[in-house]
VODO-998884 format. One line per field, with one value per atom (N, C-alpha, C): x, y, z; atom name. Coordinates in steps of 0.2 Angstrom, whole numbers, plus 5000, padded with zeros to 4 digits. Each point is the difference from the previous one (the first is absolute). Last residue first. Example, Ala and Ser with C-alpha at 12.3 -4.5 7.8 and 13.67 -1.06 7.14 Angstrom:
<rs>
c1: 5064,5004,4996,5002,4996,5004
c2: 4989,5006,5005,4972,5006,5006
c3: 5035,5001,5003,5000,5000,5000
at: N,CA,C,N,CA,C
</rs>
This chain:
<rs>
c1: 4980,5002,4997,5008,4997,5001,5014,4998,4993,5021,4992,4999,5018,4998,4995,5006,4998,5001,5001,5001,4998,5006,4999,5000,4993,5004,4998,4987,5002,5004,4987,5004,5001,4978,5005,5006,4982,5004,5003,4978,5002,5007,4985,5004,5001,4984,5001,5004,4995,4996,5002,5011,4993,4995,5022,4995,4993,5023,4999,4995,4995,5006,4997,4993,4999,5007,4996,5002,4997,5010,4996,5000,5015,4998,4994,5018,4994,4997,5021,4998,4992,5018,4996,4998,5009,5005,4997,4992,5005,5002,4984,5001,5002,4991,5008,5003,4977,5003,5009,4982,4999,5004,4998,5003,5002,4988,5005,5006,4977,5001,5007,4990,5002,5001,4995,5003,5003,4985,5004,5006,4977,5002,5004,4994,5003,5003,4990,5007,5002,4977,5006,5008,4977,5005,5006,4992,4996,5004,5002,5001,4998,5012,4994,5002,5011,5002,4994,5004,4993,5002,5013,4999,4996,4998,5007,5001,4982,4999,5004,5005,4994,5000,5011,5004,4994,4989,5005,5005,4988,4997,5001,5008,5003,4998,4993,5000,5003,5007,4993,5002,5015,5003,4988,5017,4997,5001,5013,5000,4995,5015,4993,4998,5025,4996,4993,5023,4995,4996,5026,4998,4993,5019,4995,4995,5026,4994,4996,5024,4996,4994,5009,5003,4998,4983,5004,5007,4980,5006,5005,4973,5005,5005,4973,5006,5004,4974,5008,5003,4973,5004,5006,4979,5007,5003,4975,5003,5007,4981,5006,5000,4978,5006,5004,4973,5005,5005,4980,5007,5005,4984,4996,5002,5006,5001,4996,5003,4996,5001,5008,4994,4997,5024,4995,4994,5016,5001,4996,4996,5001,5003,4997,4993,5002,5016,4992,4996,5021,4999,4995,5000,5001,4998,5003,4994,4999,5023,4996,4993,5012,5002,4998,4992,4999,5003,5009,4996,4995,5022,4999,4993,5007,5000,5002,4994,4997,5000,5017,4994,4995,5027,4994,4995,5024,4994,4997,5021,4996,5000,5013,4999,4994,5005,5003,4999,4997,4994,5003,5015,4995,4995,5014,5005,4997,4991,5002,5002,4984,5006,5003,4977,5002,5008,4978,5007,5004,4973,5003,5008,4972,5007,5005,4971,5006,5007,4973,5007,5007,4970,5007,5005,4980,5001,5008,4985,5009,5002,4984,5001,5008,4986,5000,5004,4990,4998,5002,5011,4991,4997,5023,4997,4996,5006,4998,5000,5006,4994,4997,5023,4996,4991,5018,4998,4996,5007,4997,4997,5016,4993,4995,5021,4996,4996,5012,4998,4995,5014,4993,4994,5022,4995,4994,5019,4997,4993,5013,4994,4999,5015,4994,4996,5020,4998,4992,5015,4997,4996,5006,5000,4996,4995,4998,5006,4994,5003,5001,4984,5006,4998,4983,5009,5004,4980,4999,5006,4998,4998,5001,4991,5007,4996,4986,5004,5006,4981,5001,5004,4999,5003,5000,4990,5008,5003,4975,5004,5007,4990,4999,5003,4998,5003,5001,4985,5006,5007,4977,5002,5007,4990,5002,5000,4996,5007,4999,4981,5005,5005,4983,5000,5007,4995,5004,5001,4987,5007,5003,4979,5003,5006,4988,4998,5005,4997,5006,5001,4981,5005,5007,4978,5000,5007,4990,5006,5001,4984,4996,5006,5000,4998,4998,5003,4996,4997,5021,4993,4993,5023,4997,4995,5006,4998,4998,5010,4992,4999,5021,4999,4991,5014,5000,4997,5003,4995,4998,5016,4992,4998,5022,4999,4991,5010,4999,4998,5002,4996,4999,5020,4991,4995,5021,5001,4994,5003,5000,4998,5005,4992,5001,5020,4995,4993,5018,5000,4997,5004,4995,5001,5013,4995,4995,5024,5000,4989,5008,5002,4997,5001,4997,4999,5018,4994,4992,5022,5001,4993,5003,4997,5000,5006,4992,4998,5023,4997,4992,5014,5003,4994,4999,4996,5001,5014,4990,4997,5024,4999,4995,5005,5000,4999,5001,4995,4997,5019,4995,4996,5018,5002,4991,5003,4997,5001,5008,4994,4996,5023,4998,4992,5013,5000,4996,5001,4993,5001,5013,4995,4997,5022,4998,4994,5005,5000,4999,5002,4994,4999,5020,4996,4994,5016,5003,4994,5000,4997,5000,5012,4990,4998,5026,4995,4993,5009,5001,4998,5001,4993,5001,5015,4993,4995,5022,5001,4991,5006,4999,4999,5002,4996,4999,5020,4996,4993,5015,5002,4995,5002,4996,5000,5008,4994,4997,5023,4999,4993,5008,5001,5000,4997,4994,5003,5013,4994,4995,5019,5005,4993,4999,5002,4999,5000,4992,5001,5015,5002,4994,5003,5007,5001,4981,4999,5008,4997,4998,4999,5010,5005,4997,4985,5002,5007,4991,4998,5003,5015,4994,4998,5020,4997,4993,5024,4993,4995,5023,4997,4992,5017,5001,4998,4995,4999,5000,5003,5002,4997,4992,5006,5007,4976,5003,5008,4985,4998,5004,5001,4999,5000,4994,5005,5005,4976,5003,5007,4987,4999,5005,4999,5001,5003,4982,5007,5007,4977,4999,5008,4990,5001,5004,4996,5006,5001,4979,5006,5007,4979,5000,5008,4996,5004,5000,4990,5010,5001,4976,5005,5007,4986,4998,5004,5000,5004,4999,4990,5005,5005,4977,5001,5008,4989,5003,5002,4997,5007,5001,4979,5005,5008,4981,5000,5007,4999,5001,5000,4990,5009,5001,4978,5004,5007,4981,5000,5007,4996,5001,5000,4995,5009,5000,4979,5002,5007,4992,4996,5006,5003,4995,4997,5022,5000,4992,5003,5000,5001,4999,4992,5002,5018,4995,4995,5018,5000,4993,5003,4997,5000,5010,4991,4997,5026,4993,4995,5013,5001,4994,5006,4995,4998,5019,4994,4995,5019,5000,4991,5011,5000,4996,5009,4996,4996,5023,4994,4994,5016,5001,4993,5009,4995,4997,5014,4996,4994,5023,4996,4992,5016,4998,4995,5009,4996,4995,5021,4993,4994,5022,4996,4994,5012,4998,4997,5009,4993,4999,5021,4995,4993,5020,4996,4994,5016,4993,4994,5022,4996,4994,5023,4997,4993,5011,4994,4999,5016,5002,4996,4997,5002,5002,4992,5006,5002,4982,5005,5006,4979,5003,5007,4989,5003,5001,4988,5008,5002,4980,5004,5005,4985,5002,5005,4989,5004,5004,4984,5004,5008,4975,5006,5005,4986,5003,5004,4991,5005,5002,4978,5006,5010,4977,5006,5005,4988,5004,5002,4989,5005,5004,4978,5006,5007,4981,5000,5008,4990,5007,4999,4986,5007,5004,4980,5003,5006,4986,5002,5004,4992,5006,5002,4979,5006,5008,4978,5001,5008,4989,5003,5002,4997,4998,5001,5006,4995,4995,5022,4997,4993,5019,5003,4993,4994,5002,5002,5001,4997,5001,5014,4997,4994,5014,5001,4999,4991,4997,5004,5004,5003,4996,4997,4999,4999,5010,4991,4998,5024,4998,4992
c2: 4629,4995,4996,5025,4996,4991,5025,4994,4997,5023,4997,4994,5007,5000,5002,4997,5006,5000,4984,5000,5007,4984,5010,4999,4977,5005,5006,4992,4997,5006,4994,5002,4998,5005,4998,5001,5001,5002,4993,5010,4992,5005,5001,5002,4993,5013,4992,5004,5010,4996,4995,5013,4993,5000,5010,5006,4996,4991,5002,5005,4979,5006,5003,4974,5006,5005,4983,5000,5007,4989,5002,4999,5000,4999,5002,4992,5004,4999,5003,4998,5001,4992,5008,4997,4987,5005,5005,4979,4999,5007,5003,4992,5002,5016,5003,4991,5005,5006,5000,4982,5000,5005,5000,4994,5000,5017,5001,4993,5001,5004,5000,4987,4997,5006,5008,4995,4996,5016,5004,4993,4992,5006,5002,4993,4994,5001,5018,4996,4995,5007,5006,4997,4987,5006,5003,4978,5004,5004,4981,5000,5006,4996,5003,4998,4997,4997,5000,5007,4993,4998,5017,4994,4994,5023,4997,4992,5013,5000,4995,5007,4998,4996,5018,4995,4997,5019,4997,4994,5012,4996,4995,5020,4992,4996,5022,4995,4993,5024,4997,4993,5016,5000,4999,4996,5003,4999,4998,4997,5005,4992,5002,4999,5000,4998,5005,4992,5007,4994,5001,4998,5006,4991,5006,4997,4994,4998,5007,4994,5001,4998,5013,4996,5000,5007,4996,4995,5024,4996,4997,5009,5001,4996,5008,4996,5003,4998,5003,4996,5006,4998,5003,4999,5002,4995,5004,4997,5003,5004,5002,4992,5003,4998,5003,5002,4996,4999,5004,5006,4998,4984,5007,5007,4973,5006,5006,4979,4999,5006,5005,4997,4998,5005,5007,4997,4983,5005,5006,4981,4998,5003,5006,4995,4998,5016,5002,4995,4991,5004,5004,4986,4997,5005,5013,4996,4993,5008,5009,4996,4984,5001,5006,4997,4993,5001,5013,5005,4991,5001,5003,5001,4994,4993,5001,5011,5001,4992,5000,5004,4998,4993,4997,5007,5010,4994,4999,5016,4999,4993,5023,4994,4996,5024,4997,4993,5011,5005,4995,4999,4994,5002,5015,4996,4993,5018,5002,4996,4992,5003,5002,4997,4999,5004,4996,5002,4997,5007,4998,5001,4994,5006,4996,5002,4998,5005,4994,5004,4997,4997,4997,5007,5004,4993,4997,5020,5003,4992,4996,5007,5001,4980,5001,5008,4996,4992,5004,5011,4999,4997,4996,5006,5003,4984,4997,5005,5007,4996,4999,5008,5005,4997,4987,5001,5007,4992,4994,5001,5014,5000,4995,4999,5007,5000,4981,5001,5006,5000,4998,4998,5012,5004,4995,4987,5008,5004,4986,4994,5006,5009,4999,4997,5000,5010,4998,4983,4998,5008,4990,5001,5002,4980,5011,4998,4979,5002,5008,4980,5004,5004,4983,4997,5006,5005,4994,5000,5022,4994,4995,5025,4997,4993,5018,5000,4998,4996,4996,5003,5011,4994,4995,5022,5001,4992,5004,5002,5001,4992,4995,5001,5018,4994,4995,5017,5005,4992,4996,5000,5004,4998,4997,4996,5021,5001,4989,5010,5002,4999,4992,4997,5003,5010,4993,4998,5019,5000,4995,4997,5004,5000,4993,4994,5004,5014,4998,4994,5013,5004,4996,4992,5000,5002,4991,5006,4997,4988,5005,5005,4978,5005,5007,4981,4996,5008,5004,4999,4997,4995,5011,4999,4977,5003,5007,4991,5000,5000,5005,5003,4999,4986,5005,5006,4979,5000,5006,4999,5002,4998,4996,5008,5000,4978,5004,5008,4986,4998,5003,5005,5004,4996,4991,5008,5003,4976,5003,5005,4997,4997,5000,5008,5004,4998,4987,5003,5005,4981,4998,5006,5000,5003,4997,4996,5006,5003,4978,5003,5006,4990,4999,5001,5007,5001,4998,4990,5006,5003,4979,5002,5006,4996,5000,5000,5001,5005,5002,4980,5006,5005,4986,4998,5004,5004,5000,4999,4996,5005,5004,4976,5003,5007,4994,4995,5003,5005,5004,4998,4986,5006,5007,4979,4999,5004,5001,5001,5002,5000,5006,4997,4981,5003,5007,4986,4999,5002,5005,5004,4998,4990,5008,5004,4978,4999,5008,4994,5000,4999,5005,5008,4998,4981,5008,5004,4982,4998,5007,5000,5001,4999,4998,5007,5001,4978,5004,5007,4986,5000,5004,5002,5002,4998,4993,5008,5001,4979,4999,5008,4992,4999,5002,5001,5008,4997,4982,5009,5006,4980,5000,5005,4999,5002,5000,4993,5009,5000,4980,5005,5004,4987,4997,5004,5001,5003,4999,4990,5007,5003,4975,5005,5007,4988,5000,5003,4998,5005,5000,4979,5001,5008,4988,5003,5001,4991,5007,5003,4978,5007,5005,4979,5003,5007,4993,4996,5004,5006,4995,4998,5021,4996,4997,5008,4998,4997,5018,4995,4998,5015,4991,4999,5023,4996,4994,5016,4997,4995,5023,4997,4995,5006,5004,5002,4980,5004,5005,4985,4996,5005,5010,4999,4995,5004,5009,4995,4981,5003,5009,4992,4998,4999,5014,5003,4994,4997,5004,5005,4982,4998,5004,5005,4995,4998,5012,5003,4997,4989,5002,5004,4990,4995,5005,5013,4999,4994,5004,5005,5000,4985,4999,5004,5000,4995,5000,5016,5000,4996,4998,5001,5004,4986,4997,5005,5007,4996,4998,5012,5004,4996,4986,5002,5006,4992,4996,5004,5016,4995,4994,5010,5006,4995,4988,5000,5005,4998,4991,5001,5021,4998,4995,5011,4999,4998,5019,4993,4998,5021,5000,4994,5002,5002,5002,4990,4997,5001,5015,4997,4992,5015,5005,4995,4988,5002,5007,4992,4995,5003,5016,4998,4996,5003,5004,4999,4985,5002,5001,5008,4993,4998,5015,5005,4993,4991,5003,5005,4991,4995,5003,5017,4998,4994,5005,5005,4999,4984,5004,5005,4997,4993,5001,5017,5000,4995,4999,5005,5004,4982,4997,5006,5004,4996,4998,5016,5002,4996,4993,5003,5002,4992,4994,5002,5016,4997,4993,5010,5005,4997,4989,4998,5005,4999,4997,4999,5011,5005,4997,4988,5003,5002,4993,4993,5003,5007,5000,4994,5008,4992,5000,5018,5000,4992,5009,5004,5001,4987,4996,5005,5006,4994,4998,5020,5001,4995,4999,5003,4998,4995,4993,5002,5017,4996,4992,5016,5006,4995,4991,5000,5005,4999,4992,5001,5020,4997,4993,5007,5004,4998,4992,4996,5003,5009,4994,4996,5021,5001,4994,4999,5004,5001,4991,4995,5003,5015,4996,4994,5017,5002,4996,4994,5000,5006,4994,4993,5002,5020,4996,4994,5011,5003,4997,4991,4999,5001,5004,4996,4998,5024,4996,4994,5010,5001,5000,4993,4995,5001,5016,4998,4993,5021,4994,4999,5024,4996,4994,5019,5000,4996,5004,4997,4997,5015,4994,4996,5022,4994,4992,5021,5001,4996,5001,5000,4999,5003,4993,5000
c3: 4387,5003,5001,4988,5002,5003,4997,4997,5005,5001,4998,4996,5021,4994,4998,5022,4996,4994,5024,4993,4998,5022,4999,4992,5014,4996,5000,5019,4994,4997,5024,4999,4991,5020,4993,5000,5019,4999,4994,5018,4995,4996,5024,4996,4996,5020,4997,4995,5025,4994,4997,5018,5003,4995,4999,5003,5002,4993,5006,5002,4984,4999,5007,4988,5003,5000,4979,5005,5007,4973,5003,5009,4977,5004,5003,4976,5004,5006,4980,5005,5003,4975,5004,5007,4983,5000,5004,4991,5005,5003,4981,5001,5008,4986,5004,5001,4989,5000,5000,5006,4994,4996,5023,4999,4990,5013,5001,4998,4998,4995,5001,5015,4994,4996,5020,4999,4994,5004,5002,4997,5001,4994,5000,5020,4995,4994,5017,5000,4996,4993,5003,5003,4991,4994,5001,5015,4999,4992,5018,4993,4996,5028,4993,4993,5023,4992,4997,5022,4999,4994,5012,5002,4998,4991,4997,5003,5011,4992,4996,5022,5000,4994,5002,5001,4998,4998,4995,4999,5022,4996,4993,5015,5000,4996,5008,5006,4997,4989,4999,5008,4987,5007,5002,4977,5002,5008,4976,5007,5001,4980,4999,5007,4986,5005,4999,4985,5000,5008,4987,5006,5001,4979,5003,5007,4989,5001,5001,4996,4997,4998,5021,4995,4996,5012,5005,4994,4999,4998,5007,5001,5002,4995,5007,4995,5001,5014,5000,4995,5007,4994,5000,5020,4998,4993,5014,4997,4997,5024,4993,4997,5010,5001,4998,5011,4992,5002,5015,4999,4994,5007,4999,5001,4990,5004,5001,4983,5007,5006,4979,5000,5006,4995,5001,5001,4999,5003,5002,4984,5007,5005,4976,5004,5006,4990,5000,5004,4994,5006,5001,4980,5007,5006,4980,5000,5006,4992,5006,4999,4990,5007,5004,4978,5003,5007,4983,5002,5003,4993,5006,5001,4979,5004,5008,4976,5005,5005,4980,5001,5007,5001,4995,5000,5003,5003,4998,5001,4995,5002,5007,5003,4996,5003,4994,5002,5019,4996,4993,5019,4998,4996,5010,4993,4999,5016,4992,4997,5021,4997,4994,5014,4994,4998,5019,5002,4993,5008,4993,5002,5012,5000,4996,5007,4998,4999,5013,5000,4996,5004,4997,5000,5012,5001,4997,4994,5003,5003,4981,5001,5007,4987,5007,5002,4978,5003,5009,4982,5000,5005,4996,5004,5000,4986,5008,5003,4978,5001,5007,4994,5002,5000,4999,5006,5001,4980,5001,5009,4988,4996,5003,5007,5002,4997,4993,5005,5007,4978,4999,5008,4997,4999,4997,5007,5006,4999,4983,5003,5007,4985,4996,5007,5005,5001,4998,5000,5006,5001,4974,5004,5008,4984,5001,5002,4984,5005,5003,4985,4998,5007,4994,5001,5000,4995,5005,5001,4987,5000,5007,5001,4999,4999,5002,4994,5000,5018,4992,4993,5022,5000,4995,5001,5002,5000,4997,4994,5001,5019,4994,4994,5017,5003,4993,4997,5001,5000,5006,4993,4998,5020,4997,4995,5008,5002,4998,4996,4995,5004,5010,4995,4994,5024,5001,4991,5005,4999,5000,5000,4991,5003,5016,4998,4993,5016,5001,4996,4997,5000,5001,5004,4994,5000,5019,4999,4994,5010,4996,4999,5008,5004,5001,4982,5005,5007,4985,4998,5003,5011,4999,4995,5001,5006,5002,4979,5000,5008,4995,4996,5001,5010,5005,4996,4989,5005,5004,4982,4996,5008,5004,4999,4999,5005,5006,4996,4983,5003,5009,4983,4999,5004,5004,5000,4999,4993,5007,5002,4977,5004,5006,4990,5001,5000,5005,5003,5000,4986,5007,5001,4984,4997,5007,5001,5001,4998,4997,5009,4999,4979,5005,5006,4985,5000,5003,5003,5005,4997,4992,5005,5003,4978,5001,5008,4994,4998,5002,5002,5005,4999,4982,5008,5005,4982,4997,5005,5003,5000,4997,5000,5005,5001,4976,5005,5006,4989,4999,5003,5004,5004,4997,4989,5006,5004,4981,4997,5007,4997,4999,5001,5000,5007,4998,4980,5006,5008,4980,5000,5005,5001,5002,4999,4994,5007,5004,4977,5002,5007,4991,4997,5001,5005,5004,4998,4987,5005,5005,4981,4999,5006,4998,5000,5000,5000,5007,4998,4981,5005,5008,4981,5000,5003,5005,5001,4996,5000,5003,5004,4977,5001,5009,4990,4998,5002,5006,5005,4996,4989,5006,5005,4979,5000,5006,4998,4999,4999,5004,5007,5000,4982,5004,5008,4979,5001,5005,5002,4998,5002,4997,5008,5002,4976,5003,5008,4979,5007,5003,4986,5003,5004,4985,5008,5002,4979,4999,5007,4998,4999,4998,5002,5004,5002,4975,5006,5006,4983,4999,5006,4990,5004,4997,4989,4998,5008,4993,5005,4996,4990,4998,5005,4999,4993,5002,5017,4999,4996,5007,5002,4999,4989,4998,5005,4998,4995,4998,5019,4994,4994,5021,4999,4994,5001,5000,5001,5006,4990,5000,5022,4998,4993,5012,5001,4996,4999,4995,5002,5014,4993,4995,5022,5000,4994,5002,5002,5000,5004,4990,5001,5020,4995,4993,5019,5001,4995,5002,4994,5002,5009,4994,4996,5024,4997,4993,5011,5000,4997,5003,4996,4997,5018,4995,4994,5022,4998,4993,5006,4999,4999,5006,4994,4995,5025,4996,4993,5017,4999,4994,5002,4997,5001,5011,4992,4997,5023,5000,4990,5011,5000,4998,4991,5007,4999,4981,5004,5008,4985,5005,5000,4990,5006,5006,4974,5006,5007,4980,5001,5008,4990,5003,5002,4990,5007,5005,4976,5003,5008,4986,4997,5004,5004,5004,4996,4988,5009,5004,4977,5000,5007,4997,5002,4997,5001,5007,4998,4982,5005,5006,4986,4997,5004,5005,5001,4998,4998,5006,5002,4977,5002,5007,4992,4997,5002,5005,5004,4999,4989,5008,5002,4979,4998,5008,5001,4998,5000,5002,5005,5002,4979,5007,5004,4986,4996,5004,5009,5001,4998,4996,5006,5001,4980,4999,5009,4997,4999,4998,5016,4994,4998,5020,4994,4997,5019,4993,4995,5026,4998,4992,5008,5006,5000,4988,4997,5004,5005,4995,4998,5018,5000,4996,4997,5005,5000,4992,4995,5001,5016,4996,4994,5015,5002,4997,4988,5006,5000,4998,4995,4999,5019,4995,4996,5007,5006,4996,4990,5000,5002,5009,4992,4998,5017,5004,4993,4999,5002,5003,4987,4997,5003,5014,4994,4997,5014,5004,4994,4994,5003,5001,4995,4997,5000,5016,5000,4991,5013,5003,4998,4989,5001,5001,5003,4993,5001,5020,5001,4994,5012,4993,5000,5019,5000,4992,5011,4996,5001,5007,4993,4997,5016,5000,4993,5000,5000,5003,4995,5007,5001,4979,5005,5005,4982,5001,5006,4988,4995,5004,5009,4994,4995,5023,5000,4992,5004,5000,5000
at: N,CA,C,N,CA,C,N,CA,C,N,CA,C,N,CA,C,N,CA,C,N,CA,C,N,CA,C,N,CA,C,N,CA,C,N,CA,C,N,CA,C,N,CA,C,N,CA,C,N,CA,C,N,CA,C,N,CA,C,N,CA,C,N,CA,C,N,CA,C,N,CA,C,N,CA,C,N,CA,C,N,CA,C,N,CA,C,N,CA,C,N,CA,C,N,CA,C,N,CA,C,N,CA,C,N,CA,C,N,CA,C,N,CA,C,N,CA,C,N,CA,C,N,CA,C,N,CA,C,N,CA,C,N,CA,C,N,CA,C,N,CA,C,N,CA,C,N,CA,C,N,CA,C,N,CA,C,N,CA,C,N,CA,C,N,CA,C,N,CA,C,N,CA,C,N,CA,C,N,CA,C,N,CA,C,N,CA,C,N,CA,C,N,CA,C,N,CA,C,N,CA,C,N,CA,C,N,CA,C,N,CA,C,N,CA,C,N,CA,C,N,CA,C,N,CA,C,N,CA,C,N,CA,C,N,CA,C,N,CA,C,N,CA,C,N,CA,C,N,CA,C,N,CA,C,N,CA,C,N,CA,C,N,CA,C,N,CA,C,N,CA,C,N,CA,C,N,CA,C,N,CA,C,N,CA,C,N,CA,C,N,CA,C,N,CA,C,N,CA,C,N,CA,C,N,CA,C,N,CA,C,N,CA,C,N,CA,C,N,CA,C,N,CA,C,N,CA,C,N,CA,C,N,CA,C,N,CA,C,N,CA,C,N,CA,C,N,CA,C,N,CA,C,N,CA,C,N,CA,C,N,CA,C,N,CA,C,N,CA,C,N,CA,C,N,CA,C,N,CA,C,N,CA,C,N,CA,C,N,CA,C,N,CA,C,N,CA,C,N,CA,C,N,CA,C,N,CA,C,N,CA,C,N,CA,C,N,CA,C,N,CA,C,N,CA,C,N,CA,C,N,CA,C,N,CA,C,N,CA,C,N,CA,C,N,CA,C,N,CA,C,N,CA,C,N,CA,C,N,CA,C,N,CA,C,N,CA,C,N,CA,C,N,CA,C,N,CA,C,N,CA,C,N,CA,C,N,CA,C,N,CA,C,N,CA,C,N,CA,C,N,CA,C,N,CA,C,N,CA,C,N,CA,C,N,CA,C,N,CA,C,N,CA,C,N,CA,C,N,CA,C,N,CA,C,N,CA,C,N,CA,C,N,CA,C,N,CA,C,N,CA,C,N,CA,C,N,CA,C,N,CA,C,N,CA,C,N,CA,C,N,CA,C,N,CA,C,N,CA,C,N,CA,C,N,CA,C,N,CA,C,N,CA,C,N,CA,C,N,CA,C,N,CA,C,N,CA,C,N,CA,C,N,CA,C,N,CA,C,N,CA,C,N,CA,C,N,CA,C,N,CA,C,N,CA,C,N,CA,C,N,CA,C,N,CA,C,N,CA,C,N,CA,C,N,CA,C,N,CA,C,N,CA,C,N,CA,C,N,CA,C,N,CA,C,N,CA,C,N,CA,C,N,CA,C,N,CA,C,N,CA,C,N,CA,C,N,CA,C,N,CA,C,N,CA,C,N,CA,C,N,CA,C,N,CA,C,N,CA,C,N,CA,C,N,CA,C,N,CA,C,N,CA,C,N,CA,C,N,CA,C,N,CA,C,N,CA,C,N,CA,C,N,CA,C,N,CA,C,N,CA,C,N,CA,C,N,CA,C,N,CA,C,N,CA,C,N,CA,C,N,CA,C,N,CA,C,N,CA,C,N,CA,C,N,CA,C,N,CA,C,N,CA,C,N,CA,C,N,CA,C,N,CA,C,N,CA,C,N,CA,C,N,CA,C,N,CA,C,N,CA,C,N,CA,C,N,CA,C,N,CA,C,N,CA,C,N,CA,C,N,CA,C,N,CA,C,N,CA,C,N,CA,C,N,CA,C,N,CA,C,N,CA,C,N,CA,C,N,CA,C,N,CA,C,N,CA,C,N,CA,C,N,CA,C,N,CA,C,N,CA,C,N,CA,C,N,CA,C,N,CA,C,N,CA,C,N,CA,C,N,CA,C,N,CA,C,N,CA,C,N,CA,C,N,CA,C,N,CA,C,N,CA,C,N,CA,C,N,CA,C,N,CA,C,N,CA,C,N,CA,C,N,CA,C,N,CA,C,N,CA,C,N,CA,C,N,CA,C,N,CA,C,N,CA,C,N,CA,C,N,CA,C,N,CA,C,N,CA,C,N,CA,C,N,CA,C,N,CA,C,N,CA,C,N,CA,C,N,CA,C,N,CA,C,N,CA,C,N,CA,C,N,CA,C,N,CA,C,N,CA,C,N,CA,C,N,CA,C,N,CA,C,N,CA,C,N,CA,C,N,CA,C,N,CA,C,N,CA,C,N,CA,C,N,CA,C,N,CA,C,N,CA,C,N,CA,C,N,CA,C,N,CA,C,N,CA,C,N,CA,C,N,CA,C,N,CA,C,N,CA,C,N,CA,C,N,CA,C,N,CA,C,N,CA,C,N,CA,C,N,CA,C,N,CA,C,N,CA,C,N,CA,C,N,CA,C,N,CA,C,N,CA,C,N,CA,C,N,CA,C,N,CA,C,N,CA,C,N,CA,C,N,CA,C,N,CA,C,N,CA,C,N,CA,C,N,CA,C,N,CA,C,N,CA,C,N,CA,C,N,CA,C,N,CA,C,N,CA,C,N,CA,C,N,CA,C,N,CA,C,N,CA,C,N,CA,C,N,CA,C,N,CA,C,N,CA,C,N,CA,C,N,CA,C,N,CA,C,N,CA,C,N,CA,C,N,CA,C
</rs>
């Protein structure tokens, strides 16, 4: 069937199907008027009657659509009426030319005059109007459909453009606290750690910017991006930050926007380790809840980060976190925030366990 084209939309040609179904619906016509006249014994002339109809019929009809093409894109107060009259116009020619066929090769001795040439104007004025009214309903169906596909693209650009914009605040954030801490060793004259810091961030940048803005790691990928990223801030505060990693096996496949944990270890950086003069753990646990992934980010800092959440910052980091997830998961994901029983502060996801690959 791949072969033969089956597996196609039938009116992804729309040339194609209208004369498919043009052909197949006169076809049938005259099929069916065969059978009636050879079940009603009208003899061998009815077939050249039939024909005559079937011919007219069809020809009528593709006039039709020429008109009907250019009228279904004016407004309704214009496309209806007109389209009526034009149906009226051709169920009379039609009544006429059915008329004459039977006068002619039916019935010799009837001479009709005057209004006995509309005597089947009923007959055709319910057969056109039904094929009139099947091609507009189909057209109308096939424009009602591009303009949902269009707008569902539409939606799906914007989606797009925002997740990518979320996602690209992040690294002018990120380098703005890094270059600072980067010209403070300089400033200090640790030439040495001013190098190491610069290549581990570049190391960072070059790992992150090879995924596009919208497309989705694995929760193994956004781990080691995260190490990379905390091998930096290790520079910075050295045994101050204590991080730990409790990452279940069967959440490592587990797939999430791009670095959209790494704004929560950069939270609890800021307001954990930093005010501290003993820093703080930081703990990154995932677990499988169903068909969920349950990832938390908690530290055991003075709290400060509630703090934070309570104000409803506008800031990159949890808001960022926020709308990415909205824009991501709609309705389907969780997010909280909140103190934890070690007396820091914890932010805890919940969203689909997906492992496909796709983007989003």
């Amino acid at each position: 069937m791949t072969g033969m084209g089956l597996d196609q939309p039938f009116f992804r040609d729309k040339n194609r199907a209208f004369w498919i179904l043009q052909n197949a619906g006169w076809t049938g016509y005259f099929i069916l008027r065969s059978l009636s006249g050879f079940a009603n014994n009208m003899g061998a002339m009815y077939i050249v009657h039939t024909a005559l109809l079937t011919a007219t019929g069809y020809s009528l009809t593709l006039l039709m659509a020429a008109l009907f093409r250019r009228l279904i894109a004016m407004r309704p107060v214009v496309t209806l009426p007109v389209s009526l009259g034009v149906v009226i116009l051709a169920s009379i020619l039609f009544s006429i030319i059915e008329t004459w066929s039977i006068a002619t090769f039916i019935n010799p001795g009837f001479k009709p005059f005057g209004v006995e040439y509309l005597g089947a104007i009923l007959l055709t004025f319910a057969l056109l109007a039904a094929w009139a009214a099947l091609y507009y309903g189909i057209n109308y169906f096939l424009l009602l459909d591009e303009q949902i596909k269009q707008r569902e693209r539409l939606e799906s650009q914007a989606s797009s453009a925002q997740l990518a914009m979320l996602r690209y605040q992040l690294n002018p954030h990120f380098l703005f606290n890094t270059l600072n801490s980067i010209s403070t060793l300089v400033l200090l004259k640790q030439t040495e750690r001013a190098n190491a810091m610069l290549a581990r961030l570049s190391s960072f940048l070059r790992y992150t910017l090879a995924n596009e803005p919208t497309a989705q790691v694995t929760l193994a990928q956004e781990v080691e991006t995260l190490k990379l990223y905390l091998e930096i801030e290790k520079m910075r505060f050295e045994d101050r930050l204590r991080p730990h990693f409790r990452i279940e096996s069967e959440t490592i496949g587990a797939r999430l926007p791009s670095l959209l944990l790494q704004p929560l270890m950069e939270n609890a950086i800021k307001y954990a380790v930093t005010p501290s003069e003993v820093g703080a753990d930081i703990w990154l646990t995932a677990r499988r809840e169903g068909g969920a992934v349950r990832i938390e980010v908690a530290d055991n800092g003075d709290g400060g980060g509630a703090a934070l959440a309570a104000t409803q910052s506008t800031g990159v980091g949890l808001a960022n976190i926020r709308h990415r997830l909205s824009q991501a998961y709609g309705s389907a994901h969780r997010f909280e925030t909140g103190k934890n029983d070690k007396g820091g502060f914890s932010v805890i996801i919940e969203i689909p366990c997906e492992t496909g690959d796709k983007d989003i």
